[in-house]
VOZA-777119 format. One record per residue (C-alpha): residue number from 0; x, y, z. Coordinates in pm, 1 decimal, m for minus. Layout:
! residues N
<atom><n>NUM</n><px>X</px><py>Y</py><pz>Z</pz></atom>
...
***
This chain:
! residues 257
<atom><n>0</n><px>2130.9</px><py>10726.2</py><pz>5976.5</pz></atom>
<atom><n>1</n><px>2034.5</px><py>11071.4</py><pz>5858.5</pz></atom>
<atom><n>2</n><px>2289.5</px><py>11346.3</py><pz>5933.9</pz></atom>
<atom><n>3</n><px>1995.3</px><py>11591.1</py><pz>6092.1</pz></atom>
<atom><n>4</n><px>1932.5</px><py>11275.6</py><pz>6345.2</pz></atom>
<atom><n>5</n><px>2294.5</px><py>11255.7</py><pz>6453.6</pz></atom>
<atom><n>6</n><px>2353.2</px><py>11625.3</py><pz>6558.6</pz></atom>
<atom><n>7</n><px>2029.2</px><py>11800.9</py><pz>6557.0</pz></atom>
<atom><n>8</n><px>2015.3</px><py>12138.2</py><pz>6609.7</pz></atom>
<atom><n>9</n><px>2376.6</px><py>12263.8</py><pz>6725.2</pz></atom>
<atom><n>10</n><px>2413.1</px><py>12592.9</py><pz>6849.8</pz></atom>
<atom><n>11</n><px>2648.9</px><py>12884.6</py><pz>6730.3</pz></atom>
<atom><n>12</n><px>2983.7</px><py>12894.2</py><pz>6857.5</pz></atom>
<atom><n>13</n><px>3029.8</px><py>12508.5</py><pz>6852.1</pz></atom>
<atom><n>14</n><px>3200.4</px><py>12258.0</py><pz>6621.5</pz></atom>
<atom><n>15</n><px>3043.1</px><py>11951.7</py><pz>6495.1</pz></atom>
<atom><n>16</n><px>3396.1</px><py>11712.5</py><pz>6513.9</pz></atom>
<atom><n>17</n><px>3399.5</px><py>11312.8</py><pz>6392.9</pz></atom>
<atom><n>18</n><px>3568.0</px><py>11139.1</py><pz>6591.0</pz></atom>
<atom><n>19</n><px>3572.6</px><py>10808.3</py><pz>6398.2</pz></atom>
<atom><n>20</n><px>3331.9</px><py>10536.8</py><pz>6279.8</pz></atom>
<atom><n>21</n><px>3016.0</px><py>10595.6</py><pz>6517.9</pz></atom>
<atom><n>22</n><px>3179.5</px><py>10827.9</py><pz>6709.3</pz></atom>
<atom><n>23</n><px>3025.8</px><py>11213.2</py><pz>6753.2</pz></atom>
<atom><n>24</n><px>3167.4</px><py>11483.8</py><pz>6964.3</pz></atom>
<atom><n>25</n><px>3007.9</px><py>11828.2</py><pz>7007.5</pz></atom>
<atom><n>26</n><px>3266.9</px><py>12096.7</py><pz>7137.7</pz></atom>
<atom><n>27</n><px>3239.7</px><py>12505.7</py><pz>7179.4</pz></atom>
<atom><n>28</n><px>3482.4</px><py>12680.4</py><pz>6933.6</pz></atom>
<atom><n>29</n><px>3730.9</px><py>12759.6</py><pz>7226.7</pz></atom>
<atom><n>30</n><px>3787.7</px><py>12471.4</py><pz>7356.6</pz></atom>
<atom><n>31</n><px>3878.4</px><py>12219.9</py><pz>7055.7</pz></atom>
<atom><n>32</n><px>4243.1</px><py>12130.1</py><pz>7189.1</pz></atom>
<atom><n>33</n><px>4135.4</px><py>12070.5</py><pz>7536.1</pz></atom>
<atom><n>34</n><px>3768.8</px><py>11851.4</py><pz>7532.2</pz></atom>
<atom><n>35</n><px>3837.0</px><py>11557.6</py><pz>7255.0</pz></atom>
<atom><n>36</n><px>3690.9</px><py>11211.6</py><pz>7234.6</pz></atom>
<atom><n>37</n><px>3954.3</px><py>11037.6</py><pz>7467.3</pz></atom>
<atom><n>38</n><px>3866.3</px><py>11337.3</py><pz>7713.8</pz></atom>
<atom><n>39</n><px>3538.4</px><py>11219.2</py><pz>7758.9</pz></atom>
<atom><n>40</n><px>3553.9</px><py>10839.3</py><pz>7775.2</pz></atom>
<atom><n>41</n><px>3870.2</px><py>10852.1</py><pz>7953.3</pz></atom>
<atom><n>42</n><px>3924.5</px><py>10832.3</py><pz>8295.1</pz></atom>
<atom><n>43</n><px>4301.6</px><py>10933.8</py><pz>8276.5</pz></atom>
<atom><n>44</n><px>4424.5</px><py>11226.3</py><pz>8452.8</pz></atom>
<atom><n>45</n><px>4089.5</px><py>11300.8</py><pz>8609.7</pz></atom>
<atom><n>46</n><px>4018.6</px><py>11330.0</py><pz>8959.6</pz></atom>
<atom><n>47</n><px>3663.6</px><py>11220.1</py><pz>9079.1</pz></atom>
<atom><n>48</n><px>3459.2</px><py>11564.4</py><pz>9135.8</pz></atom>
<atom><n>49</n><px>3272.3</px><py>11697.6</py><pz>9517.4</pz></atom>
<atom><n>50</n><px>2933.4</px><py>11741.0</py><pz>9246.3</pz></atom>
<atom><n>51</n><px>2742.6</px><py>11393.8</py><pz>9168.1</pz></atom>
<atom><n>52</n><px>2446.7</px><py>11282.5</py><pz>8990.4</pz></atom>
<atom><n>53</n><px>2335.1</px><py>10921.5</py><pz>8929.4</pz></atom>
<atom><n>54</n><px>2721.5</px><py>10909.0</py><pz>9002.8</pz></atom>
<atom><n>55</n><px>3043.5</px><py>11159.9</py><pz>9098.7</pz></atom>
<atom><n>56</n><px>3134.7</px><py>11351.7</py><pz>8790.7</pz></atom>
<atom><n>57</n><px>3483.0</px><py>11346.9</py><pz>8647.6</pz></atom>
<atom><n>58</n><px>3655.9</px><py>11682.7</py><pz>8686.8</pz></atom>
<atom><n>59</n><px>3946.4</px><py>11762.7</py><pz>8422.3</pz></atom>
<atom><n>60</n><px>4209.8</px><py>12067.1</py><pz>8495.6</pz></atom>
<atom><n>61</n><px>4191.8</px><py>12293.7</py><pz>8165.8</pz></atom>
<atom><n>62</n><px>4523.9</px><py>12472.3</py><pz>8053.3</pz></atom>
<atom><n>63</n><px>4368.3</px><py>12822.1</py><pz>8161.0</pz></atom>
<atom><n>64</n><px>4268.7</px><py>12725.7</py><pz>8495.2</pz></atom>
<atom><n>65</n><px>3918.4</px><py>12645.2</py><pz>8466.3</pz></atom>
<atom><n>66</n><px>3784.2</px><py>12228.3</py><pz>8559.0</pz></atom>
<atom><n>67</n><px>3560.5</px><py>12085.8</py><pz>8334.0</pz></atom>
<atom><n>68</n><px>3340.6</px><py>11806.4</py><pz>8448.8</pz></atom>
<atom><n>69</n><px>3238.1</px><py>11550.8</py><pz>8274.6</pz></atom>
<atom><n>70</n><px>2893.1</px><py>11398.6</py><pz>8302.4</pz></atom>
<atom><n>71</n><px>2853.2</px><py>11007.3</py><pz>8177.1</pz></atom>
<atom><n>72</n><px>2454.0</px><py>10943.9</py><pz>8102.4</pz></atom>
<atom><n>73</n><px>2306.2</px><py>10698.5</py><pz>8282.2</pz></atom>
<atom><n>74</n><px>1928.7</px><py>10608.8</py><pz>8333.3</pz></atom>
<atom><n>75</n><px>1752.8</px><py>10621.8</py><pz>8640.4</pz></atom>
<atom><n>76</n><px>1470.5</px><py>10459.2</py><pz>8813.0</pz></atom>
<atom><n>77</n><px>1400.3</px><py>10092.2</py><pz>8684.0</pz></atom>
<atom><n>78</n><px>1628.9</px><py>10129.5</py><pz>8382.5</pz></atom>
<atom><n>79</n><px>1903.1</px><py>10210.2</py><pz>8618.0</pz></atom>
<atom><n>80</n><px>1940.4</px><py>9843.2</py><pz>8653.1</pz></atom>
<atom><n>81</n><px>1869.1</px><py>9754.7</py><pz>8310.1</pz></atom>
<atom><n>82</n><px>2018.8</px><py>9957.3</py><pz>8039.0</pz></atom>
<atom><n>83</n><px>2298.4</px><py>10182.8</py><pz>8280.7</pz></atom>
<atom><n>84</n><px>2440.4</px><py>10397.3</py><pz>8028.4</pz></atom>
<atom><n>85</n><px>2283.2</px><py>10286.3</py><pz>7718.2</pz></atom>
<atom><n>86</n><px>2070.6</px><py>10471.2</py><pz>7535.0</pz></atom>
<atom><n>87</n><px>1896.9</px><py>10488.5</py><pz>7179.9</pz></atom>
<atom><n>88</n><px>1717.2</px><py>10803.1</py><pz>7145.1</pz></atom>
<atom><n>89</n><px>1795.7</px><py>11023.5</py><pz>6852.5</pz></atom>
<atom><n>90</n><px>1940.5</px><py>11313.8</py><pz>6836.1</pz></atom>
<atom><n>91</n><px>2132.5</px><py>11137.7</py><pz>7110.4</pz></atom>
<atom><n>92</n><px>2087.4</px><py>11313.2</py><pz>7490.8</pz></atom>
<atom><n>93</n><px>2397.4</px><py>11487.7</py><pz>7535.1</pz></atom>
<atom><n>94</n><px>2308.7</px><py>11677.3</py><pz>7198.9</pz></atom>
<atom><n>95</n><px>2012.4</px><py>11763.5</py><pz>7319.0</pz></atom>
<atom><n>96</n><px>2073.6</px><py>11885.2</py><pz>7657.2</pz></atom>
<atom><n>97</n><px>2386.5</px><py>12112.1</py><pz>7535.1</pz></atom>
<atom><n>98</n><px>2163.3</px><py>12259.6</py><pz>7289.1</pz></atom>
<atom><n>99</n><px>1883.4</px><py>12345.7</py><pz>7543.6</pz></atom>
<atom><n>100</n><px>2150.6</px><py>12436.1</py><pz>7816.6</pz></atom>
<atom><n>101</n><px>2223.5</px><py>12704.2</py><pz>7542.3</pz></atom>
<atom><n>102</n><px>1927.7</px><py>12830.9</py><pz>7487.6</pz></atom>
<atom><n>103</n><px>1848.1</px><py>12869.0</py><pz>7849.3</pz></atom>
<atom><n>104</n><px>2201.4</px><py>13065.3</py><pz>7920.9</pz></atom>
<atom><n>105</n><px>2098.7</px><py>13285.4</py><pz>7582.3</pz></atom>
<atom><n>106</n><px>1774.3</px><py>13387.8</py><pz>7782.0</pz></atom>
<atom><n>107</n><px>1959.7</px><py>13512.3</py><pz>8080.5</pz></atom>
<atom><n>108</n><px>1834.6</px><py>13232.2</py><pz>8336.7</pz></atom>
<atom><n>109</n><px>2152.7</px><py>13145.9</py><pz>8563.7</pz></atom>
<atom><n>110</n><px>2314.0</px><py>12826.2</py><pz>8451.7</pz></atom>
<atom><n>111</n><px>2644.3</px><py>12636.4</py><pz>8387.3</pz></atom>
<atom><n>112</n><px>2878.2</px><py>12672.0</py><pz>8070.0</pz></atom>
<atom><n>113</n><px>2865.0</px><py>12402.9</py><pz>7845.7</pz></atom>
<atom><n>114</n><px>3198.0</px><py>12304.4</py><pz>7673.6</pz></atom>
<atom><n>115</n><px>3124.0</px><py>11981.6</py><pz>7474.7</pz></atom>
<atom><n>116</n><px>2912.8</px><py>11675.2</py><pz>7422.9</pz></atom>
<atom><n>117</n><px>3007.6</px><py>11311.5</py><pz>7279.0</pz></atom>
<atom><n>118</n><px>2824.7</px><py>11004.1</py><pz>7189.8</pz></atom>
<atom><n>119</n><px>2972.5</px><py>10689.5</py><pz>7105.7</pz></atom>
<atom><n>120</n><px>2781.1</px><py>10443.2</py><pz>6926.2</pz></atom>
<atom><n>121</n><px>2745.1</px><py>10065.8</py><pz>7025.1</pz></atom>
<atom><n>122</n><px>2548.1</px><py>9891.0</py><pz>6784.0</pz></atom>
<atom><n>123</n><px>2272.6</px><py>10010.5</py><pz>6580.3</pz></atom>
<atom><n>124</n><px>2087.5</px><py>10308.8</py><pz>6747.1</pz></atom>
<atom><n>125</n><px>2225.1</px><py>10259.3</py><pz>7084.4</pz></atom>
<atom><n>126</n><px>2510.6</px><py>10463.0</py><pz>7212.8</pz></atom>
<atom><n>127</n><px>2693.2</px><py>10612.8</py><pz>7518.1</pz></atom>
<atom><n>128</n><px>2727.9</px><py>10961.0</py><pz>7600.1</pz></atom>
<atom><n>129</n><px>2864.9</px><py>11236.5</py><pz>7856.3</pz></atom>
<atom><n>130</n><px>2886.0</px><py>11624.8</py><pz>7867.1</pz></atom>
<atom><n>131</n><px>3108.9</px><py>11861.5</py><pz>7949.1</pz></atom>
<atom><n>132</n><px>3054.5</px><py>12175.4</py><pz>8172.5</pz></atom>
<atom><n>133</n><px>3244.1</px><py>12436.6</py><pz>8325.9</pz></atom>
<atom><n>134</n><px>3278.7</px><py>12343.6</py><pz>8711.7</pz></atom>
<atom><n>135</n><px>3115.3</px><py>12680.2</py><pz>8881.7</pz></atom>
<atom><n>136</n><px>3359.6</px><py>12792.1</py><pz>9129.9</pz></atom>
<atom><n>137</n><px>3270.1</px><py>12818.3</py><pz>9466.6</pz></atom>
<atom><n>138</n><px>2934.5</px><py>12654.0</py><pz>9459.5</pz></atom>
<atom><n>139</n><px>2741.0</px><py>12389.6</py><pz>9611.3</pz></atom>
<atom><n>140</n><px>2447.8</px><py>12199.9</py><pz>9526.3</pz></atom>
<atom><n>141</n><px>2098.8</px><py>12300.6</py><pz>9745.8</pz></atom>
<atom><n>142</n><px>2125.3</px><py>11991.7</py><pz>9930.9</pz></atom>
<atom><n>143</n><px>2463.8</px><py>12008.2</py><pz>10037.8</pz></atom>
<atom><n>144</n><px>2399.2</px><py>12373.9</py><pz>10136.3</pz></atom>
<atom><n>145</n><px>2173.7</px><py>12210.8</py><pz>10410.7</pz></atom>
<atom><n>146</n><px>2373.7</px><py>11911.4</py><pz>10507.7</pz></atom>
<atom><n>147</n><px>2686.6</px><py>12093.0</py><pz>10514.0</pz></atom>
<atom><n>148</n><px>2580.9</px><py>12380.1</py><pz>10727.7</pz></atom>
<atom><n>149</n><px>2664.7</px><py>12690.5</py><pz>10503.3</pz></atom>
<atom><n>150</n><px>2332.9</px><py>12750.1</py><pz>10471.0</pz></atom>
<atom><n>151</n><px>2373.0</px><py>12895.6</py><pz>10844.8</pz></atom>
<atom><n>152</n><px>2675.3</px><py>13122.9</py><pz>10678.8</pz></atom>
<atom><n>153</n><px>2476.5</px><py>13240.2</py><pz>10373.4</pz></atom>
<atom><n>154</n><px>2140.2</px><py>13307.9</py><pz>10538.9</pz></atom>
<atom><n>155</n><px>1816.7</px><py>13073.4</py><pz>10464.1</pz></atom>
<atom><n>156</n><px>1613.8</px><py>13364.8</py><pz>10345.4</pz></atom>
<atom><n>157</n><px>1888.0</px><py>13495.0</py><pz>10100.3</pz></atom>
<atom><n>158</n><px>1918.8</px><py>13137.5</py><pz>9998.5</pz></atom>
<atom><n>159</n><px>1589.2</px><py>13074.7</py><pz>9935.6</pz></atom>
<atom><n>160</n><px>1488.9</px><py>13434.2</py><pz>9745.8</pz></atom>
<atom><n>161</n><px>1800.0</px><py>13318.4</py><pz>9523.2</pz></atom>
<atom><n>162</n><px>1656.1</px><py>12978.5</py><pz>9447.8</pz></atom>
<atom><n>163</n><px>1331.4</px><py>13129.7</py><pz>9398.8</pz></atom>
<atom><n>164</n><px>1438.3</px><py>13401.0</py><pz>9172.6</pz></atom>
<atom><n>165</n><px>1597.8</px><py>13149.5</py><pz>8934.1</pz></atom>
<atom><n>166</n><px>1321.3</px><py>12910.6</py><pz>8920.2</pz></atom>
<atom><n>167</n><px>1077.8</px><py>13235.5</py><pz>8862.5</pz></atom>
<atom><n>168</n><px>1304.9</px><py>13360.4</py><pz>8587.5</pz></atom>
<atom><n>169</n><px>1315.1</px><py>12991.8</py><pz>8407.8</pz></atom>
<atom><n>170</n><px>949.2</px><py>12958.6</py><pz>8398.3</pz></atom>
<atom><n>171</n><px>902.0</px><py>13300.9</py><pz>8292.9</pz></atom>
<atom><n>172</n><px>1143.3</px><py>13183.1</py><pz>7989.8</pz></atom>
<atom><n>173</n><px>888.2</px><py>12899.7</py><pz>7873.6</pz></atom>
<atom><n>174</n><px>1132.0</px><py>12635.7</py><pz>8007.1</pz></atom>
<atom><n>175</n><px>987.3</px><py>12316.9</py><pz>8159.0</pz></atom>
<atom><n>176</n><px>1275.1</px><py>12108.0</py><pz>8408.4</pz></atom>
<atom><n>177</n><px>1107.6</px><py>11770.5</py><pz>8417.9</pz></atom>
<atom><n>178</n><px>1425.0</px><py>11608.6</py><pz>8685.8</pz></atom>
<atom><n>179</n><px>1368.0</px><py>11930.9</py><pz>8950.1</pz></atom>
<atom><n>180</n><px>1557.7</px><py>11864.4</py><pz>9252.6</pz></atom>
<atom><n>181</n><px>1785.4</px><py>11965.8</py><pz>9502.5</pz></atom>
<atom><n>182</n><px>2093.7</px><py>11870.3</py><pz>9341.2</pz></atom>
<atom><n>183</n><px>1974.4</px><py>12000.6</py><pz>8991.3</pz></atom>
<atom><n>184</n><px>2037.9</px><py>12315.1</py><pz>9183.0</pz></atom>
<atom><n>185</n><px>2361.4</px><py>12483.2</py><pz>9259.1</pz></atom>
<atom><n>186</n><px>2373.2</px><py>12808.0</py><pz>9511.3</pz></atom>
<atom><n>187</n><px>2668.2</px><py>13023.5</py><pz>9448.9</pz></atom>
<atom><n>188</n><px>2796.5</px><py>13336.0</py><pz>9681.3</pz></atom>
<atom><n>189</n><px>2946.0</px><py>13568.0</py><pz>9450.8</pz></atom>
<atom><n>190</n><px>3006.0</px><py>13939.3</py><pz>9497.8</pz></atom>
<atom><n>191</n><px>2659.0</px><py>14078.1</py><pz>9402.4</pz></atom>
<atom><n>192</n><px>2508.6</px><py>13808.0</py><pz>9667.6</pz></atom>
<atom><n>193</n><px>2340.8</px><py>13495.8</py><pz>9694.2</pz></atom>
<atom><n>194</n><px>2274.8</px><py>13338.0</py><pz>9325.5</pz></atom>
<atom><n>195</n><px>2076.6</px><py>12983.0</py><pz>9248.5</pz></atom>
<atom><n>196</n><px>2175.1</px><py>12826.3</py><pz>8895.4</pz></atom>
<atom><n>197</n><px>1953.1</px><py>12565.3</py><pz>8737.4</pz></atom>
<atom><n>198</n><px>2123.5</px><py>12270.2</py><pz>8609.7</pz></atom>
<atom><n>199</n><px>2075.1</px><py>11892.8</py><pz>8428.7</pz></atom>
<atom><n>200</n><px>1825.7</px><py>12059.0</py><pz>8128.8</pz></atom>
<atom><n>201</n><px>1850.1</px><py>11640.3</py><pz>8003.0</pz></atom>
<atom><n>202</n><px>1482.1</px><py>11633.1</py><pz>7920.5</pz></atom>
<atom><n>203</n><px>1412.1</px><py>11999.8</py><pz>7988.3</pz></atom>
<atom><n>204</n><px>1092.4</px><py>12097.2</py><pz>7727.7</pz></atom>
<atom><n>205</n><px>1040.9</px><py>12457.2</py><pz>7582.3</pz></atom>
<atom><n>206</n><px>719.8</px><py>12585.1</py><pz>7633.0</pz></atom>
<atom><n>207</n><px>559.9</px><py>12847.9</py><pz>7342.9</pz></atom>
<atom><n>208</n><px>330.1</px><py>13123.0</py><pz>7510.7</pz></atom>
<atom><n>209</n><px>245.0</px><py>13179.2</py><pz>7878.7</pz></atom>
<atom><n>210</n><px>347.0</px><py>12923.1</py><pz>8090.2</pz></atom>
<atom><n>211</n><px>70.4</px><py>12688.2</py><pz>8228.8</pz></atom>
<atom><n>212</n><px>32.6</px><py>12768.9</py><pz>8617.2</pz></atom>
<atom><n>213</n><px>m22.8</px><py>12356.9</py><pz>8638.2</pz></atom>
<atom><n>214</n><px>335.0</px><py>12320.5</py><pz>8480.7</pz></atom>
<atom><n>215</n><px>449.5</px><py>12534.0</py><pz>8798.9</pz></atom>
<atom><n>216</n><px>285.4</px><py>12363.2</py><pz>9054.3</pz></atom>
<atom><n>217</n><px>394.6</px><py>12012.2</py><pz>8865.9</pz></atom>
<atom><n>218</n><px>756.7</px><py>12145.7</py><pz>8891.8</pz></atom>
<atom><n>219</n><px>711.4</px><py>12322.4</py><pz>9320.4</pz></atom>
<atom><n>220</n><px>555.7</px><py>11935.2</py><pz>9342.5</pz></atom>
<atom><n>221</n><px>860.5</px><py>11763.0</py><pz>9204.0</pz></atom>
<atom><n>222</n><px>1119.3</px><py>11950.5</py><pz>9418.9</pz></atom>
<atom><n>223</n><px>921.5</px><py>11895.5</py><pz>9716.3</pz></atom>
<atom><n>224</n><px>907.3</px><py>11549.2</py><pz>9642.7</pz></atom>
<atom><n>225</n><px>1310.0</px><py>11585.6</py><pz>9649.6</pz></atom>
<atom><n>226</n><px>1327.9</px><py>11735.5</py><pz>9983.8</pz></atom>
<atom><n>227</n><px>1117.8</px><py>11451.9</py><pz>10106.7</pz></atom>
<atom><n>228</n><px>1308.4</px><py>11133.5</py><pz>9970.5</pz></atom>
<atom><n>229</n><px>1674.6</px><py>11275.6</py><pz>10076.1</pz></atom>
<atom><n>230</n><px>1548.2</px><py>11472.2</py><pz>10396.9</pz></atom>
<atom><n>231</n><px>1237.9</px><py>11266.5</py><pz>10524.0</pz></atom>
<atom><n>232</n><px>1272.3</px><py>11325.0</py><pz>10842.5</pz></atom>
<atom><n>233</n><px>1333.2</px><py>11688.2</py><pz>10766.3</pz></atom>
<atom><n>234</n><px>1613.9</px><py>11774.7</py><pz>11008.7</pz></atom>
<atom><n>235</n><px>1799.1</px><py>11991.5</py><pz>10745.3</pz></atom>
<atom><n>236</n><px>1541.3</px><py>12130.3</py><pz>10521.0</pz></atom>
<atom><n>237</n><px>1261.1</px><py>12225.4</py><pz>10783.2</pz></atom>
<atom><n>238</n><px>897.4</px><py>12219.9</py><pz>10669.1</pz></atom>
<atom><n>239</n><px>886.7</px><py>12582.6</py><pz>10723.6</pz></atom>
<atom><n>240</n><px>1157.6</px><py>12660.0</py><pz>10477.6</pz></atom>
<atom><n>241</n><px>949.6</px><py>12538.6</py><pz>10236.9</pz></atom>
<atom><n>242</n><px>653.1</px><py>12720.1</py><pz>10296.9</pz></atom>
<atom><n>243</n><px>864.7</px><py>13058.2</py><pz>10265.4</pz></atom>
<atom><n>244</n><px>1032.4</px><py>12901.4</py><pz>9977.8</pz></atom>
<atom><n>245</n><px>683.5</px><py>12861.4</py><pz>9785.8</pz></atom>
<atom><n>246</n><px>594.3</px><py>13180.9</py><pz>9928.4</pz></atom>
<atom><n>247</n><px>860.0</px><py>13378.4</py><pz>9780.0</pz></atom>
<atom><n>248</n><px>816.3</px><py>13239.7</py><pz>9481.4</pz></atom>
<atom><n>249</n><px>435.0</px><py>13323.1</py><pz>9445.0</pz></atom>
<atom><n>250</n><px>485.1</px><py>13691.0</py><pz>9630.0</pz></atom>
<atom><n>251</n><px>631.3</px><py>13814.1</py><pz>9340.1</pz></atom>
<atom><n>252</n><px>365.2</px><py>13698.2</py><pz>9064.6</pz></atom>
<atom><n>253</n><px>69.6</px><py>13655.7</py><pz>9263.8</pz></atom>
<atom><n>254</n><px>m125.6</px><py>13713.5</py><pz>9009.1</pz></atom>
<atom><n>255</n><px>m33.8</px><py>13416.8</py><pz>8814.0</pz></atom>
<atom><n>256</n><px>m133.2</px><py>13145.1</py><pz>9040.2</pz></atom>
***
């Protein structure tokens, strides 16, 4: 297997580490004592994390204070049921998405901290693999910030100008999140406000040029379609927060839809 297909692009400020035979671990410069191989795969002295995807994440207490979480890759949809957490695209997932994550935190659009990424290979081009982030402090994910009530402390309209803002800021940046949805979205209050970071850039694509108003309304289509399969009956997300959600988003740019 070709090198450039194992790691692809890495980004500066990280260390390409072998772990052993078919085993790859991507880790930022700071943090090569603390997020090794065993880290990753291991389940020992973890605590399951509040944050979930296709499953809970793993949280891990660093020596400076800060809780990673680990992420292990599973499939969704059909696959779910039969693949789980094998996978056999090249460079693996978890290279990918730490690379993109990068690039989206060097253009300035609100997002978590990666720390590492590993893959373990199986048997020929299939492998497992998880990521490591920084756990944001303090924040929630959009749909919990409805089901949990805080949305009353925080203020729908400050919530949803935040939200907005972010996703206005990411497509203004060329970048495409194919898996939009309310838990792909974290909502954070920190001392300048209200603040909505974009998560989960797994099979996020970079756009060159302006960005295709259809690629917008694709993406407003695919969170909506979020807020209908977990609140159908819409008794936390109301149908008129979504108007003034789409609203917001357009009042700023009007000129591009």
């Amino acid at each position: 297997m070709l090198e450039d297909a194992i790691w692809g692009e890495i980004p500066p400020g990280f260390t390409k580490v072998r772990a052993g035979r078919g085993r790859w671990l991507v880790v930022r410069d700071d943090k090569v004592d603390s997020i090794t191989a065993s880290v990753c795969r291991s389940g020992s002295r973890q605590e399951v994390s509040r944050f979930e995807g296709r499953e809970r994440l793993r949280s891990l207490s660093l020596a400076n204070g800060d809780t990673a979480l680990i992420r292990t890759y599973r499939h969704g949809g059909v696959l779910r049921t039969c693949t789980g957490s094998v996978f056999c695209s090249w460079p693996p997932r978890p290279f990918r998405e730490l690379s993109i994550t990068e690039e989206v935190r060097r253009r300035g659009i609100p997002t978590v901290e990666t720390y590492g990424a590993y893959v373990e290979q199986l048997w020929g081009p299939f492998y497992r693999g998880w990521l490591v982030t920084r756990e944001l402090t303090g924040a929630q994910d959009l749909w919990q910030v409805f089901k949990s009530g805080f949305v009353q402390e925080l203020g729908i309209d400050r919530i949803l100008r935040a939200v907005a803002d972010s996703l206005r800021a990411l497509h203004r940046e060329g970048v495409y999140h194919t898996d939009l949805n309310l838990k792909n979205i974290l909502v954070c209050q920190e001392r300048g406000g209200v603040k909505g970071y974009i998560i989960d850039f797994d099979k996020a694509k970079l756009v060159l040029g302006d960005f295709p108003p259809e690629l917008v309304k694709r993406n407003l289509n695919r969170l909506l379609r979020s807020v209908n399969k977990l609140d159908p009956a819409r008794r936390h997300f109301l149908t008129s927060y979504w108007d003034d959600f789409v609203n917001i988003y357009y009042g700023v740019e009007a000129d591009a839809v």
